[in-house]
Every structure is written in structure tokens, then in C-alpha cells.
C-alpha positions as CSV (number, residue, x, y, z in Angstrom):
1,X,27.7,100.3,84.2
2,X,28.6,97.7,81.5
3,X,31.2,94.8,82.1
4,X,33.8,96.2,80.3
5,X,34.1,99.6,82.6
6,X,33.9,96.9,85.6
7,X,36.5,94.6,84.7
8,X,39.2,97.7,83.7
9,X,38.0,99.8,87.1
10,X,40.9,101.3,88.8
11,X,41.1,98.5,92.3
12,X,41.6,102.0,94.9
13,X,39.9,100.4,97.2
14,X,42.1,97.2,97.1
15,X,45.4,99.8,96.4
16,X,44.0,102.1,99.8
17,X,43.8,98.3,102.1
18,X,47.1,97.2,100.4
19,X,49.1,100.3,101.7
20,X,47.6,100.7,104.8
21,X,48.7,97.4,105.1
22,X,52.1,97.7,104.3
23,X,52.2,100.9,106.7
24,X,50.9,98.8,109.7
25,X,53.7,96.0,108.8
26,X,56.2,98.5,108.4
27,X,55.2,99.9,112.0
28,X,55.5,96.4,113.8
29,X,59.1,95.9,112.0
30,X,60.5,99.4,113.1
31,X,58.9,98.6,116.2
32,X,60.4,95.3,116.8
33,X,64.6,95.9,115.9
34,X,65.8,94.6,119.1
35,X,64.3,91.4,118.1
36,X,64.4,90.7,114.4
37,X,68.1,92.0,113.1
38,X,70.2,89.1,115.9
39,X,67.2,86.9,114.6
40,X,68.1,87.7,111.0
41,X,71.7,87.6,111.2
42,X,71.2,84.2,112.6
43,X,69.5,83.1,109.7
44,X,71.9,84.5,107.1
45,X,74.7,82.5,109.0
46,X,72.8,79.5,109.2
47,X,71.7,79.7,105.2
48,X,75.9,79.5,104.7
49,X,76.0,76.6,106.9
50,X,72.6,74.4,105.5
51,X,74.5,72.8,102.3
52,X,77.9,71.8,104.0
53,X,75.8,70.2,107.4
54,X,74.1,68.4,104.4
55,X,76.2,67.1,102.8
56,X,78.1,66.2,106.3
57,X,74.8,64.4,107.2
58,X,74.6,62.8,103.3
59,X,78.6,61.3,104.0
60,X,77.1,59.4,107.3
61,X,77.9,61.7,110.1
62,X,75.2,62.3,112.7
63,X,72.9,65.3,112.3
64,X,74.0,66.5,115.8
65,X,78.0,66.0,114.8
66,X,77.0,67.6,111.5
67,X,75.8,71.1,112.7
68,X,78.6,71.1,115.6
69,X,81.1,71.0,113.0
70,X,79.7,73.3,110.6
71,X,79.0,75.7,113.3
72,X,82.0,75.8,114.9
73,X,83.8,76.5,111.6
74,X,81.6,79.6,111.3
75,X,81.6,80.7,114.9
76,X,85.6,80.3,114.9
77,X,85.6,82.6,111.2
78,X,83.7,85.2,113.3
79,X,86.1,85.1,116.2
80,X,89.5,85.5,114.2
81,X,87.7,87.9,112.2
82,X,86.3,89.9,115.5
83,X,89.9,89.7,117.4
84,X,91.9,91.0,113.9
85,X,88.9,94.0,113.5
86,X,89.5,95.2,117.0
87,X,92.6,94.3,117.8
88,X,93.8,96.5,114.3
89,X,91.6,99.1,115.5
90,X,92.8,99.4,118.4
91,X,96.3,99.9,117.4
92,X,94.7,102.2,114.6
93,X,93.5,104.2,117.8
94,X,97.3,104.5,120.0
95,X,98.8,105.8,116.6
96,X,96.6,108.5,115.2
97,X,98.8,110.7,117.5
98,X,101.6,110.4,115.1
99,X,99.6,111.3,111.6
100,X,99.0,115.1,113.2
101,X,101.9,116.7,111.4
102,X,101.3,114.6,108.6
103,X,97.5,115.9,108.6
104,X,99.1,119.6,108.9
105,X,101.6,119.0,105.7
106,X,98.8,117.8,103.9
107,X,96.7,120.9,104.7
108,X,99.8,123.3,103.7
109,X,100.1,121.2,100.2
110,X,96.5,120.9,99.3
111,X,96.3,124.5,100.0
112,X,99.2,125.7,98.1
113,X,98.1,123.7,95.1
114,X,94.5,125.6,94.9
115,X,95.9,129.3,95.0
116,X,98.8,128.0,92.2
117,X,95.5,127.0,90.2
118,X,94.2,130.6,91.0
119,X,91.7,129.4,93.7
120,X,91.7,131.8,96.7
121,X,90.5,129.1,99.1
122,X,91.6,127.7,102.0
123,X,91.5,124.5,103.1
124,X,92.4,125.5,107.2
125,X,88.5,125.1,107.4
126,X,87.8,121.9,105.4
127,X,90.7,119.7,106.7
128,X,90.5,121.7,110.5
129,X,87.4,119.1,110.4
130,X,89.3,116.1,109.6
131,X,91.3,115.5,112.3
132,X,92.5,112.4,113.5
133,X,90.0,111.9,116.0
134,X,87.4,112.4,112.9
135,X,88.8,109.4,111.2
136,X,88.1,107.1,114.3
137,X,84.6,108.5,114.2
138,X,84.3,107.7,110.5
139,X,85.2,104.0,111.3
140,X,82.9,103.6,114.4
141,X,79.9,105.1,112.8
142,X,80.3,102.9,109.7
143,X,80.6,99.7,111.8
144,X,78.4,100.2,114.6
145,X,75.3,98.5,113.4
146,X,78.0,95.2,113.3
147,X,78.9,96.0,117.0
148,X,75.4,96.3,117.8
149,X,75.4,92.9,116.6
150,X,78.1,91.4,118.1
151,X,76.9,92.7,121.5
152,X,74.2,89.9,121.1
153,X,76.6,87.6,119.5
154,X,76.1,84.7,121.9
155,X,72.5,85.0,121.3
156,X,73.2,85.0,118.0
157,X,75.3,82.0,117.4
158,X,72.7,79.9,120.0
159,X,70.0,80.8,117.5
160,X,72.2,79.9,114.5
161,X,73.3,76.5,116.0
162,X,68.9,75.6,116.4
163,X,68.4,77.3,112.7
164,X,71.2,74.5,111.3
165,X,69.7,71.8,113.3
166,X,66.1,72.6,112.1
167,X,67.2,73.0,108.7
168,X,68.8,69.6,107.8
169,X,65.2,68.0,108.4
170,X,62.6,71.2,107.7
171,X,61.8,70.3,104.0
172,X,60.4,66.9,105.5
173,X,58.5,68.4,108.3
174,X,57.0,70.8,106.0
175,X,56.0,68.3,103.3
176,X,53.9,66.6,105.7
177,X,52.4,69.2,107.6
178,X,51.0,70.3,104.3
179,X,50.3,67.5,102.9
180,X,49.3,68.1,99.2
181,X,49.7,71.5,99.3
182,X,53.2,70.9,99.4
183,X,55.2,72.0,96.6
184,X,58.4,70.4,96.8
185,X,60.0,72.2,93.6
186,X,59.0,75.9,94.7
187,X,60.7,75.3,98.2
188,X,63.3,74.2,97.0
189,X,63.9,76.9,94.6
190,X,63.5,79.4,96.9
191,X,65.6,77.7,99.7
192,X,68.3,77.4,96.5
193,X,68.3,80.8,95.6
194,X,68.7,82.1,99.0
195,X,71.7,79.9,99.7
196,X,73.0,81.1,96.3
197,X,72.6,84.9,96.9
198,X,73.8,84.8,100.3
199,X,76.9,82.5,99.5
200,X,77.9,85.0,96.3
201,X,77.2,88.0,98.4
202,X,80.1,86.8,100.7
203,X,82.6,85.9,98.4
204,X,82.4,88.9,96.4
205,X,82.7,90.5,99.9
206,X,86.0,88.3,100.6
207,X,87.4,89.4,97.0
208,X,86.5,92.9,97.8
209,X,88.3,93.0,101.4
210,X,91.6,90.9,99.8
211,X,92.0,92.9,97.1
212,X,91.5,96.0,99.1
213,X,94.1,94.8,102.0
214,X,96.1,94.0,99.4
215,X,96.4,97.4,97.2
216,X,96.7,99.3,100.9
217,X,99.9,96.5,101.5
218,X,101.4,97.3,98.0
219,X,101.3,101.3,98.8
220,X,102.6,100.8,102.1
221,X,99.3,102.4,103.8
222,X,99.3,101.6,107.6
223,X,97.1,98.8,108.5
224,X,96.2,97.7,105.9
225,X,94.7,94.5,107.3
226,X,92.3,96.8,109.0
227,X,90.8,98.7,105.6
228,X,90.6,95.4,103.9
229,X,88.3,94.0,107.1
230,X,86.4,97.1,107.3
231,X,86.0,96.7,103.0
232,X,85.0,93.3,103.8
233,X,82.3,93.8,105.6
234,X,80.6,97.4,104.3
235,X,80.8,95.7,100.8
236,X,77.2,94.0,102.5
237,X,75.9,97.5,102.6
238,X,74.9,98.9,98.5
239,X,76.4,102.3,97.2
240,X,77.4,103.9,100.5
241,X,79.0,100.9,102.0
242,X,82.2,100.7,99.3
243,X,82.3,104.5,99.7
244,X,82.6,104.6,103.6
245,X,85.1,101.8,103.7
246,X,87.8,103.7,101.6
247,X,87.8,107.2,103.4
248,X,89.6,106.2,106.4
249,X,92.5,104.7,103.9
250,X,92.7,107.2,101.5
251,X,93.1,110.0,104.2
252,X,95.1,108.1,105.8
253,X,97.4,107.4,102.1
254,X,97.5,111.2,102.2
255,X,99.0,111.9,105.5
256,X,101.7,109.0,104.9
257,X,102.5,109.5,100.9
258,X,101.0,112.6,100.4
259,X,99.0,114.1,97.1
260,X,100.1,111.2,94.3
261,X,99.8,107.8,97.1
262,X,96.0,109.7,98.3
263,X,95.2,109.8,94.7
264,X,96.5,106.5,93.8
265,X,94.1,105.2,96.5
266,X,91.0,106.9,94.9
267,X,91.7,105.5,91.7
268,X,92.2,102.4,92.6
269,X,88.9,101.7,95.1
270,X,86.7,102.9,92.3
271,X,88.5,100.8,90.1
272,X,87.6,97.8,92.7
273,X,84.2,98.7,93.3
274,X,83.6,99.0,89.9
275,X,84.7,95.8,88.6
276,X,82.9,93.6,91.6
277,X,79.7,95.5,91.6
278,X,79.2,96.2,88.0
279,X,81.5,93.0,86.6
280,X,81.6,90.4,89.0
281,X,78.4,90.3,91.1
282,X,76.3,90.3,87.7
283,X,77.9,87.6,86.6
284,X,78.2,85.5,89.4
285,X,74.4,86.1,89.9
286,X,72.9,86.1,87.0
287,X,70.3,87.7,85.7
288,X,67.3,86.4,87.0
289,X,69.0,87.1,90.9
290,X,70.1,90.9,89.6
291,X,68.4,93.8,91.6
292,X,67.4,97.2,89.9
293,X,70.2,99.8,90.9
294,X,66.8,102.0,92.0
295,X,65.6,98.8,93.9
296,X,69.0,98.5,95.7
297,X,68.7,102.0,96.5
298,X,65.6,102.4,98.2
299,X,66.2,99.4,100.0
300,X,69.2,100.5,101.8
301,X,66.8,103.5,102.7
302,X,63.8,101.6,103.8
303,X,65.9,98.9,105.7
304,X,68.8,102.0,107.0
305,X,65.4,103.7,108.3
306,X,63.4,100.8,109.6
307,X,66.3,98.4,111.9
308,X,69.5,101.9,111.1
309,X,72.8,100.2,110.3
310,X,72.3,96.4,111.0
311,X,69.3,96.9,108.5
312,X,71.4,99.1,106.1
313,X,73.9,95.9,106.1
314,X,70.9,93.5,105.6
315,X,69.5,95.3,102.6
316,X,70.4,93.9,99.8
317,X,69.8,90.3,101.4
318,X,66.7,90.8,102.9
319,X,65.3,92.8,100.0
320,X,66.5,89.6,97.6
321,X,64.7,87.1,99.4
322,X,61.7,89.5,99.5
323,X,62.1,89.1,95.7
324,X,62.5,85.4,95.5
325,X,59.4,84.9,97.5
326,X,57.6,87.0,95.5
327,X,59.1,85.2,92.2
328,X,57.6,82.1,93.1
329,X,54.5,83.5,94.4
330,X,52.1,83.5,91.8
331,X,50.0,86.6,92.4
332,X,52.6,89.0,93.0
333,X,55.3,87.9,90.5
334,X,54.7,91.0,88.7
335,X,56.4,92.7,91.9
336,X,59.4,90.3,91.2
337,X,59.6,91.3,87.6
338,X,60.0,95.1,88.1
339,X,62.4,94.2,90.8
340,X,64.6,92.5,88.3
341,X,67.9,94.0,86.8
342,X,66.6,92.4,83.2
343,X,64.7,93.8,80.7
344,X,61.7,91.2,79.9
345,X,60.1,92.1,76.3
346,X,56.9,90.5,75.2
347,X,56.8,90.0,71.5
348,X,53.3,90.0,70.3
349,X,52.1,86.6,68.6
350,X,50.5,87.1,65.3
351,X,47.8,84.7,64.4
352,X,48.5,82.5,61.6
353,X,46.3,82.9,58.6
354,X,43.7,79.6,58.1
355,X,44.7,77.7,56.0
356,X,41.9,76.7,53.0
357,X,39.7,74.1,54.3
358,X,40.8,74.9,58.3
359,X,38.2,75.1,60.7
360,X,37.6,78.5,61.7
């Protein structure tokens, strides 16, 4: 065998140890839920709070004042944000009652509309399923890996406070445990883009939960604070998330305003969706942070399979700073590359013809 057929062999044996790999990992991380999603959302919450304890600690506060500050800011956004969910849910809850014979007229209107189009179906069967019990059970499914969470939210927050005060003083530690292995410029790109990501993740979020409580208000859908929390929130999960946040409003838009406020509804989420996700997010990001829509995809499969909805929130984060790392990591930033939303193009480099006299 000459050199040539060595050097171009197809690396299966490397390819075989590399997946079995990834299987075994895979494994521990199903394996070990309980334990890494609080630990993860921890560390998303602390990565919002690393630049303002900072710059609290750059002004001349103490480190310990610093993180108290900053965390207490985030733990008291979490509370009002926790007491508004339930509390609206709640309420949601004592007045489905009411929305029965609005469910019934919107049965009797949807179905008279099909036959006057020459469709001889029913809907008795389709809407008998969507009962006002079903809508509850739309909302709790949707938001139950964020319940899960919140179950350990002390445990959570503790961890988050430690995170913050670690942070502040981690590059330094670092730097000298490694000596001159250290590469202060990577870290600190990665650290960057991680704050970045996470930061425009939530504000697009915010955007998308305003805008959303805000059309409900305008249409005069019930609770409307409610849709535009649970929009807030499922905007973290990719494709699905967007989708299961607006069927609880629009059926509710149909029982209240019937066919054109229902329809007005649809137009308008997809409308919102579209313009943050496609629009906005891109934008704001960039491309070098873009995902592949395919990448976004199977990550809310792989991470909805491996840690179920707390991972199917996480997705998109966790699968961007998988990308980051690999970005700066010099053997697999090919991975990075085919993770990316952008294009690259190589454009081949002709060689310039010697000049008379050159050196050949």
C-alpha cells in the first residue's frame, strides 16, 4: 500500500470509537436529568447576571454586594413572573366553566360553514376533543418541564448566587492554573458569545411575550397577560414552542369572538413568529451565531429526548454553546462550520504566472 492510499484511507476505525463515544456520553446525560437541567438553568441565569456584577464590581462595590444585588434583581424577575403565571392560570382554570356554550356555538358555526362549502363533515368529533378541560391540559403539558424546574427553584437560585460569585474572579484563577496554556483571547470569546446568545435569546423572548400580550389585549381575548407569559417563555423552545404558546389563545379568540377574532389570531401569531425568528433573531445575532434551521431541529429532538421539556427549552442554548466551543476548538471547527446558518465559499487561488527572471 503506497502513501497516497494511506493518507486518503477512510478513518472507520476512528469514526466506530468516535460514535461509540458519543453513545456512551449520551447514556450518562439521559442518565443524569435530575442533576444537570437545575445545574444548567443555573448557569444560564448566572451568564445574564456575569456582565452587570462586573461592572458593579468595576464601579467600586464589593464582589459580595455585587452578586447580592444582581441576584436579587434576577430572583425578584422570577418571582413576579412566577406569581403573575400562576396566579393568571389559576383564574384561567375557575372560568373555563363559562366558555362551554361558547365552545358549543363554535362547533354549530364551524360545522355549518363546511356543509355550505359542500363538505359533509362534522366537526361534533373534532371539537368534542377540545373541551375546556383540553385547553388546561394544552397549557400544563407545554409548561411542565418550567415547573419541573421551579420545583427545585431554591436549589436553583443557591447554585446561581455561587455561579455569579465564581464568575467575577474565574478568568484569573484559570489563567494561572494553566499557566501558559492559557489563552486569554479564546476564553474570552467564548465567555462573550455565550453572554451574547443567551442575553438576545431573552429579549427576543420579552418582545415576543409583549407583543403577543399585547395583540390578545387589543382583541379583547381573556387573559391576555397569561398568553403573552406563556409566549414568553415557549419562545426558548425552537419551532414547536411559538406554535404551542398560541393554541390556547386562538381557541380561546374563537369561543369569545367567534370565526373572524379566531382567525385574526392565527394571522397575526404567524405574523409574530415570523418577523422575530426569521427577522429579528438573525439580525440581532449575526451570522457567525446563526444555527441551521436542520441543526435547530434536531436539537430540540436530541435535547426533548435526552432531559424531555426542560431540555426541549434548553436546546437552542445548549446546542449554541456546543457550537461556540467547537468554533474555537481547533480540531473540530469543521463541526462549527456546518453548524452555521452561513454559507462559507472557498474561492480557489490561482497561482500567479512567474514573472521573467523570478525564481522558480
Amino acid at each position: 500500500m503506497n502513501e497516497i492510499d494511506i493518507k486518503y484511507r477512510f478513518p472507520g476505525l476512528k469514526l466506530l470509537v468516535g460514535l461509540a463515544s458519543l453513545t456512551v456520553l449520551a447514556a450518562g446525560l439521559k442518565a443524569s436529568q435530575a442533576l444537570f437541567v437545575p445545574i444548567f438553568f443555573a448557569f444560564f441565569l448566572a451568564v445574564l447576571g456575569t456582565p452587570p456584577a462586573r461592572y458593579l464590581t468595576r464601579v467600586g462595590l464589593p464582589k459580595v454586594l455585587s452578586v447580592l444585588i444582581v441576584a436579587g434583581c434576577i430572583i425578584a424577575g422570577l418571582v413576579g413572573i412566577g406569581n403573575l403565571f400562576f396566579s393568571s392560570l389559576q383564574e384561567f382554570r375557575s372560568a373555563l366553566p363559562r366558555y362551554s356554550d361558547g365552545l358549543e356555538d363554535l362547533s354549530i358555526q364551524l360545522d355549518r360553514s363546511l356543509r355550505d362549502l359542500g363538505l359533509g363533515y362534522s366537526t361534533e368529533m373534532l371539537l368534542g376533543s377540545i373541551s375546556p378541560g383540553a385547553v388546561v391540559d394544552i397549557v400544563s403539558a407545554t409548561v411542565r418541564g418550567l415547573v419541573g424546574a421551579l420545583s427545585v427553584l431554591v436549589l436553583i437560585l443557591v447554585m446561581m448566587i455561587f455561579m455569579l460569585y465564581e464568575a467575577t474572579d474565574f478568568r484569573k484563577k484559570l489563567a494561572f492554573a494553566m499557566g501558559e496554556a492559557f489563552q486569554g483571547e479564546r476564553f474570552e470569546g467564548v465567555a462573550s458569545d455565550v453572554q451574547r446568545y443567551v442575553g438576545i435569546k431573552t429579549v427576543t423572548s420579552l418582545i415576543t411575550g409583549v407583543t403577543v400580550g399585547i395583540i390578545n389585549y387589543a382583541m379583547g381575548v381573556d387573559f391576555w397577560l397569561l398568553w403573552g407569559l406563556v409566549a414568553y417563555i415557549l419562545n426558548y423552545i425552537p419551532f414547536v414552542g411559538s406554535i404551542l404558546a398560541s393554541i390556547p389563545a386562538i381557541i380561546l379568540g374563537f369561543m369569545q369572538g367567534g370565526v373572524p377574532t379566531g382567525v385574526s389570531l392565527i394571522i397575526a401569531y404567524t405574523a409574530v413568529n415570523n418577523v422575530i425568528s426569521n427577522f429579528l433573531e438573525p439580525v440581532m445575532l449575526g451570522p457567525r451565531l446563526g444555527l441551521s434551521p436542520l441543526v435547530v431541529f434536531l436539537s430540540l429532538i436530541v435535547w426533548g429526548w435526552l432531559w424531555g421539556p426542560g431540555g426541549a427549552l434548553l436546546s437552542v442554548p445548549l446546542t449554541m454553546i456546543v457550537k461556540i466551543l467547537l468554533e474555537h476548538s481547533e480540531e473540530f471547527r469543521w463541526v462549527a462550520i456546518l453548524m452555521n446558518s452561513r454559507v462559507y465559499s472557498r474561492e480557489p487561488v490561482e497561482a500567479a504566472e512567474p514573472l521573467e527572471g523570478d525564481l522558480v
